[in-house]
C-alpha positions as CSV (number, residue, x, y, z in Angstrom):
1,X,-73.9,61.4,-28.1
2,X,-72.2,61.7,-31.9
3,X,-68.7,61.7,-29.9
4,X,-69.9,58.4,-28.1
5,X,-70.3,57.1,-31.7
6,X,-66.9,58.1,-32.8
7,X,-64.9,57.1,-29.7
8,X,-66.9,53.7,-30.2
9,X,-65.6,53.5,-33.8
10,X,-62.4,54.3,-32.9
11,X,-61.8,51.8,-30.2
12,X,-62.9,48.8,-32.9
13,X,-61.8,50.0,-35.9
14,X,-59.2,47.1,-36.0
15,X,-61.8,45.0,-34.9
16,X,-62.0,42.5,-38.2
17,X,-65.3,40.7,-37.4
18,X,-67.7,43.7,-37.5
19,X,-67.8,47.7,-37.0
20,X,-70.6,49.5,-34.9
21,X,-73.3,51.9,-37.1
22,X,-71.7,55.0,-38.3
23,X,-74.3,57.7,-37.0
24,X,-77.1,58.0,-34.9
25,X,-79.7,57.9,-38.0
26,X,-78.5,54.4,-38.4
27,X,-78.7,53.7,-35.0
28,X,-81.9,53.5,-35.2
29,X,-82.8,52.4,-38.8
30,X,-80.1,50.1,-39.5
31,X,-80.5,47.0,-36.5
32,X,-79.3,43.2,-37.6
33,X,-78.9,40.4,-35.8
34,X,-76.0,41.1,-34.0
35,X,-74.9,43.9,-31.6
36,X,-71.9,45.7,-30.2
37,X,-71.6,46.1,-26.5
38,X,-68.7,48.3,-25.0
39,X,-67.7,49.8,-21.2
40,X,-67.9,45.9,-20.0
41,X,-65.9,45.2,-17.0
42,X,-63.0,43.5,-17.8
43,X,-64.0,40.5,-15.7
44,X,-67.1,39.9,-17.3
45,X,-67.0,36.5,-19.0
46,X,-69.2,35.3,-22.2
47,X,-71.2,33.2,-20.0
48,X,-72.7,35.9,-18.4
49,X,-73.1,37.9,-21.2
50,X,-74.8,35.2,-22.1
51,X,-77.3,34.7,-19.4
52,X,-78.0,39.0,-19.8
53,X,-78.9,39.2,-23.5
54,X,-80.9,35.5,-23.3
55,X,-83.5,37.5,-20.8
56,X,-84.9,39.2,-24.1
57,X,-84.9,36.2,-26.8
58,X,-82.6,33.4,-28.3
59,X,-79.0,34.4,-28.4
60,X,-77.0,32.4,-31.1
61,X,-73.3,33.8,-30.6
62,X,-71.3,35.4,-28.0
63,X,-67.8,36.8,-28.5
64,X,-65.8,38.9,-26.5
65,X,-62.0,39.7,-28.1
66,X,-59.2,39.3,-25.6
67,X,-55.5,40.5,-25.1
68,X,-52.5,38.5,-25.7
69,X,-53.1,37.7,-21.4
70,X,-56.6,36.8,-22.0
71,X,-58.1,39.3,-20.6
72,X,-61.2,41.3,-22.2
73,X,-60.9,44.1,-24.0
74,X,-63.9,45.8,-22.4
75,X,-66.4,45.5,-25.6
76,X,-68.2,42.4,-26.9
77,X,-70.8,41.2,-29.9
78,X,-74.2,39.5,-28.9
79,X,-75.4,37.8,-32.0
80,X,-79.2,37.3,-31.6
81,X,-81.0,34.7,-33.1
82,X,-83.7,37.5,-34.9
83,X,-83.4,41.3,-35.6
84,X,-86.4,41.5,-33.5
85,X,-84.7,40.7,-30.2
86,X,-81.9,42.2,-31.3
87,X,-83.7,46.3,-31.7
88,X,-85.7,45.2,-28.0
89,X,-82.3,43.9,-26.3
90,X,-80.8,47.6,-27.8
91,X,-83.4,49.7,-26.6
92,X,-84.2,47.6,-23.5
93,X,-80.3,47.7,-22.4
94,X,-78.7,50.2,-23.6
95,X,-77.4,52.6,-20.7
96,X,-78.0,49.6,-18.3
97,X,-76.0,48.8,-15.1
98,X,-74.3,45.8,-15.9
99,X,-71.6,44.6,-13.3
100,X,-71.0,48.0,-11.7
101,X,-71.1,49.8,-15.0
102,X,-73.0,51.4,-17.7
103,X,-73.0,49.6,-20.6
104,X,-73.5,51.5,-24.3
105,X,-75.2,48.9,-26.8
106,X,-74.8,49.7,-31.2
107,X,-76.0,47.8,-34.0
108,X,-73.1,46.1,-35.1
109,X,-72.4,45.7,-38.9
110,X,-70.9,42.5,-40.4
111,X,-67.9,42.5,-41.9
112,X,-67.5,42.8,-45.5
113,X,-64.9,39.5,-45.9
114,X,-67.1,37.3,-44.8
115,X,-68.5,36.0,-47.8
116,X,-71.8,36.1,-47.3
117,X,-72.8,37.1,-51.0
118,X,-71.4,40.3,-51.1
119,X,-68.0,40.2,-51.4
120,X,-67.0,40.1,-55.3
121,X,-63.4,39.0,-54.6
122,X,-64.7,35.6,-53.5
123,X,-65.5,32.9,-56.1
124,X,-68.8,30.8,-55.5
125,X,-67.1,28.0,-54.3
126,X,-65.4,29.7,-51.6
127,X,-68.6,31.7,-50.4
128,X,-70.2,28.4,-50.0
129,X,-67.3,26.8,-48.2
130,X,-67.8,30.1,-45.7
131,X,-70.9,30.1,-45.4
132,X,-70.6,26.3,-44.7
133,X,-68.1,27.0,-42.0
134,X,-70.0,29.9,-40.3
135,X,-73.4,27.4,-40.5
136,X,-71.2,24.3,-38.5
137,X,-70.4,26.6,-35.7
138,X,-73.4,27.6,-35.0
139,X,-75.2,24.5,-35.2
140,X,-75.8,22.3,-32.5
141,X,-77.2,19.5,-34.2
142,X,-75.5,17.6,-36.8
143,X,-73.9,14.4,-37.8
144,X,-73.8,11.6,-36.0
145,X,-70.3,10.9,-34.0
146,X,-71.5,7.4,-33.7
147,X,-71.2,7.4,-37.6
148,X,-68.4,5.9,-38.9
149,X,-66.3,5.7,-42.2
150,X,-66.5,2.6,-44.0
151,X,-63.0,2.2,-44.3
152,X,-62.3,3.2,-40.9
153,X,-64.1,0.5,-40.0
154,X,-62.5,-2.2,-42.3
155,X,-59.0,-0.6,-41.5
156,X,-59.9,-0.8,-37.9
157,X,-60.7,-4.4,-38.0
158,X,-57.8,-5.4,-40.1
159,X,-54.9,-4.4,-37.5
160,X,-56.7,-5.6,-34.5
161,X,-57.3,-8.9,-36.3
162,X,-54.0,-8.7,-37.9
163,X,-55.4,-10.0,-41.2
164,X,-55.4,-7.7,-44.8
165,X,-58.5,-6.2,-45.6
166,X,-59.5,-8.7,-48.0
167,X,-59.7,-11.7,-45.1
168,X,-61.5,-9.3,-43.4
169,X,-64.0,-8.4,-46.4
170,X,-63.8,-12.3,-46.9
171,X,-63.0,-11.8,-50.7
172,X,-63.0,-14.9,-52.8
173,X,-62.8,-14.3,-56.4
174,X,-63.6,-10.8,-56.6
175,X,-66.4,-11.2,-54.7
176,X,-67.1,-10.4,-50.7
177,X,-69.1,-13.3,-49.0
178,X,-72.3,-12.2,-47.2
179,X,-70.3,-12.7,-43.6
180,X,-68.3,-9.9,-44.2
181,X,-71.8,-7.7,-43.7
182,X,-72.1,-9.0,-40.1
183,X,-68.4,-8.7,-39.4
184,X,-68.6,-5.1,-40.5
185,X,-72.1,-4.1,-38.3
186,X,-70.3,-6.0,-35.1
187,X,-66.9,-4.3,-35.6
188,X,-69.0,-1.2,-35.9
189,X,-71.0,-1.5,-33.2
190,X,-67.7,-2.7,-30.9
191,X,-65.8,0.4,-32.3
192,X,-68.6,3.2,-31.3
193,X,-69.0,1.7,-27.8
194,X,-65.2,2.4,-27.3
195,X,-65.6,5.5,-28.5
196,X,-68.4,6.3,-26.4
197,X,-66.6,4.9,-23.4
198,X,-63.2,7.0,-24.3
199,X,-65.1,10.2,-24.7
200,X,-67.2,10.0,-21.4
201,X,-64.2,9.2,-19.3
202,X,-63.0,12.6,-20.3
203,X,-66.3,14.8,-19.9
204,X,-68.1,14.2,-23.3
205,X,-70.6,12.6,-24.0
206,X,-71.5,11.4,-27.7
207,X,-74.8,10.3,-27.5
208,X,-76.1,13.7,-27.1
209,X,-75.0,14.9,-30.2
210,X,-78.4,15.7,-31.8
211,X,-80.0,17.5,-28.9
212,X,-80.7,20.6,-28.9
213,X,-80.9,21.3,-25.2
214,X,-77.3,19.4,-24.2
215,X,-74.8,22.1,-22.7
216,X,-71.9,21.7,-25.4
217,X,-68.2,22.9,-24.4
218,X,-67.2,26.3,-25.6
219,X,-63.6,25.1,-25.6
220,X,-63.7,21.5,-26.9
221,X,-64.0,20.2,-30.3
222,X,-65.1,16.8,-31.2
223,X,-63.6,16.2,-34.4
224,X,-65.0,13.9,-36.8
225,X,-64.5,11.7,-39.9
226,X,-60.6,11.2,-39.4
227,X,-58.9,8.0,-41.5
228,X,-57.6,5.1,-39.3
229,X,-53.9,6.3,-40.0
230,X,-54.6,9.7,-38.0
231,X,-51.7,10.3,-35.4
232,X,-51.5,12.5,-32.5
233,X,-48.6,14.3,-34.7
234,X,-51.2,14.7,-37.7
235,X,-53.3,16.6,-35.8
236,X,-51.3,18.3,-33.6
237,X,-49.7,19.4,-36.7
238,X,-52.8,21.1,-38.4
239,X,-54.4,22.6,-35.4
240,X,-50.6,24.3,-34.3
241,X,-50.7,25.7,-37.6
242,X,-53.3,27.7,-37.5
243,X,-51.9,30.2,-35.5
244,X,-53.1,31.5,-31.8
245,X,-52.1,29.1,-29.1
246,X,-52.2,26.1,-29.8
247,X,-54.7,23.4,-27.8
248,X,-53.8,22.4,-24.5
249,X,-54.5,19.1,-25.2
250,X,-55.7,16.5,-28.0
251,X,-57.4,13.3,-27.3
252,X,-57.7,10.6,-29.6
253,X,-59.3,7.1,-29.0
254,X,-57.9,3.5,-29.6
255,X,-60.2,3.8,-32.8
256,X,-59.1,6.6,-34.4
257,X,-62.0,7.5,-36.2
258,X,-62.8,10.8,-33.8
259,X,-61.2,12.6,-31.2
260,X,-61.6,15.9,-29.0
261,X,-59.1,19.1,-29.4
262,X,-59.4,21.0,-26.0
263,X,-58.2,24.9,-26.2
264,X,-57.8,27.0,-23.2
265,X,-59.4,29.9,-24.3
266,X,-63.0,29.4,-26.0
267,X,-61.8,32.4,-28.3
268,X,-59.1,30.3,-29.4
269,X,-61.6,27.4,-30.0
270,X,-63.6,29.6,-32.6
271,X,-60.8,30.4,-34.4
272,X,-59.8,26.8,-34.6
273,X,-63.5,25.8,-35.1
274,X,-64.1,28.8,-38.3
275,X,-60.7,28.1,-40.2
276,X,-60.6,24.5,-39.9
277,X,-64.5,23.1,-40.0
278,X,-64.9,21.3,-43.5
279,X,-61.2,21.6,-44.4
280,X,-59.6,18.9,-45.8
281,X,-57.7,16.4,-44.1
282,X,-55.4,13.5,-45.4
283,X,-57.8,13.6,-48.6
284,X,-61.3,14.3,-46.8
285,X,-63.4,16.9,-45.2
286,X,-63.0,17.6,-41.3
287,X,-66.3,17.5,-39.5
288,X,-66.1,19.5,-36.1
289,X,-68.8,20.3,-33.6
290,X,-68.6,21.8,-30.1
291,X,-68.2,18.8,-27.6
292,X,-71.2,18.2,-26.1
293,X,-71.0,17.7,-22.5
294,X,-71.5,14.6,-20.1
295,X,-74.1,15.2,-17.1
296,X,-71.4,15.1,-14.5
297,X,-68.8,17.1,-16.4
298,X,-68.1,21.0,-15.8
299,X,-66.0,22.7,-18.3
300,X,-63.8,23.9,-15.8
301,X,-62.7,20.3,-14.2
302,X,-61.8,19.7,-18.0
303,X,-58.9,21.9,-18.1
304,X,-56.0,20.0,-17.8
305,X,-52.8,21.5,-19.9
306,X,-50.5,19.8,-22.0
307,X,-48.4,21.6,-24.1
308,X,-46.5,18.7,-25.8
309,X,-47.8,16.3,-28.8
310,X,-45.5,13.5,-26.8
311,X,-47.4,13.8,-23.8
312,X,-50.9,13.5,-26.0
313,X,-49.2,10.2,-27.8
314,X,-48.7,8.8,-23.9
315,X,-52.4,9.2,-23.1
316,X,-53.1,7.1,-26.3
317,X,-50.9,4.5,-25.7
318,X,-52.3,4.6,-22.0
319,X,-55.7,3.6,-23.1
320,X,-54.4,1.1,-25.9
321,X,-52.9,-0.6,-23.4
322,X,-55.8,-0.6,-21.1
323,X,-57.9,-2.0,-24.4
């Protein structure tokens, strides 16, 4: 059993996210949230992982690393919602058939780089912005993607009107009249209906945003709070730059104001999703969330490649066009 332990250290010791318990003592006294799970066939897929682990309680996180192909690595990390479930799913599965094999279940420490109040090399500021990051992936309810910037809005209105922003603000002296108040609420309204339209032609659907029950995408961002003078280019730019492979394709609306960032791997969506969510963009923060998906969608008739910014730009100009 104390080779088990080392052979299980050894195979994750480059692992950078977490490392298993380092003895059988603290096997049993040292259980978190989270767990490591090796021998996994390599065909096994998060999902049913997933529907394993949820048999004993709330799971919040599952991650399985992959090769450069994309295929598993034959170990995985079940992040539980409580330490409870985590210590029953551990002694409830451990030793387990599980697709044809036995599976050997550890308590999995966390990382020490992940700024979670430990790390001394971190200022304050930059726990909080991880800790910030780590809380927005997790969450499946949070703000609005009907809401829109104010100055999204008023930019919006201004080119399809082809007026300045002061005709549209109706400014006479300094002062905006009280009509500019309705303009603003209708253009508002018009804008998040196109959006809403846009989005559910492609699988997502907006107005579930704040439930908690909605299956969300594991591969598709919605990203939020983006300036009217966002371009394909811009973020094409940012999320290539990040490193991994890049999304296979990026989808924003006539508005401008959101758009969705489709990966073909999900682990490539979580890396996207942890180093870019509140990062700042063209002067503000970037809101992400996991796209949450229409009724009719399936994440799989979603998959669509593209591999080149120009062929993102086309679909945009496609649905100007239509609009």
């Amino acid at each position: 059993a104390v080779a088990d332990v080392k052979q299980t250290q050894n195979i994750v010791e480059n692992v950078p996210d977490a490392k298993p318990a380092d003895s059988i003592a603290e096997r049993q006294e040292v259980v978190g949230d989270r767990l490591f799970v090796r021998n996994l066939p390599f065909t096994t897929t998060e999902e049913e992982l997933m529907e394993m682990f949820s048999q004993v309680g709330p799971v919040s996180s599952i991650h399985i690393p992959v090769d450069d192909t994309k295929k598993n690595k034959g170990y995985g990390f079940v992040t539980f919602q409580s330490k409870r479930d985590a210590k029953v799913a551990m002694e409830r599965m451990d030793g387990e058939d599980f697709q044809g094999r036995l599976i050997h279940i550890l308590p999995s420490k966390a990382s020490t780089n992940q700024g979670e109040g430990g790390n001394t090399n971190l200022t304050y500021k930059e726990q909080q912005a991880l800790a910030r990051q780590k809380e927005a992936e997790s969450n499946t309810k949070s703000w609005q993607a009907s809401i829109l910037r104010g100055d999204a809005v008023v930019d919006n209105l201004s080119d399809r009107l082809n007026m300045s922003k002061g005709e549209v603000l109706d400014v006479k002296d300094g002062i905006s009249s009280g009509n500019a108040a309705v303009r603003l609420a209708l253009g508002e309204t018009h804008i998040i209906a196109e959006n809403r339209e846009f989005f559910l032609k492609h699988g997502v659907d907006v107005t579930l945003t704040e439930k908690d029950s909605v299956k969300r995408s594991k591969s598709t961002i919605l990203v939020k709070n983006l300036p009217f003078d966002t371009t394909p280019e811009d973020l094409t730019k940012v999320f290539h730059a990040i490193g991994g492979d890049p999304p296979s394709q990026i989808l924003l609306p006539p508005s401008k104001t959101a758009a969705l960032v489709e990966y073909g791997h999900a682990n490539d969506a979580r890396r996207a999703f942890r180093r870019l969510a509140y990062k700042k963009f063209k002067h503000i923060p970037l809101y992400l969330e996991w796209a949450p998906l229409s009724k009719e969608a399936k994440e799989e008739s979603q998959s669509t490649p593209r591999t080149d910014g120009h062929v993102v730009k086309d679909v945009v100009d496609k649905d100007l066009k239509s609009n």
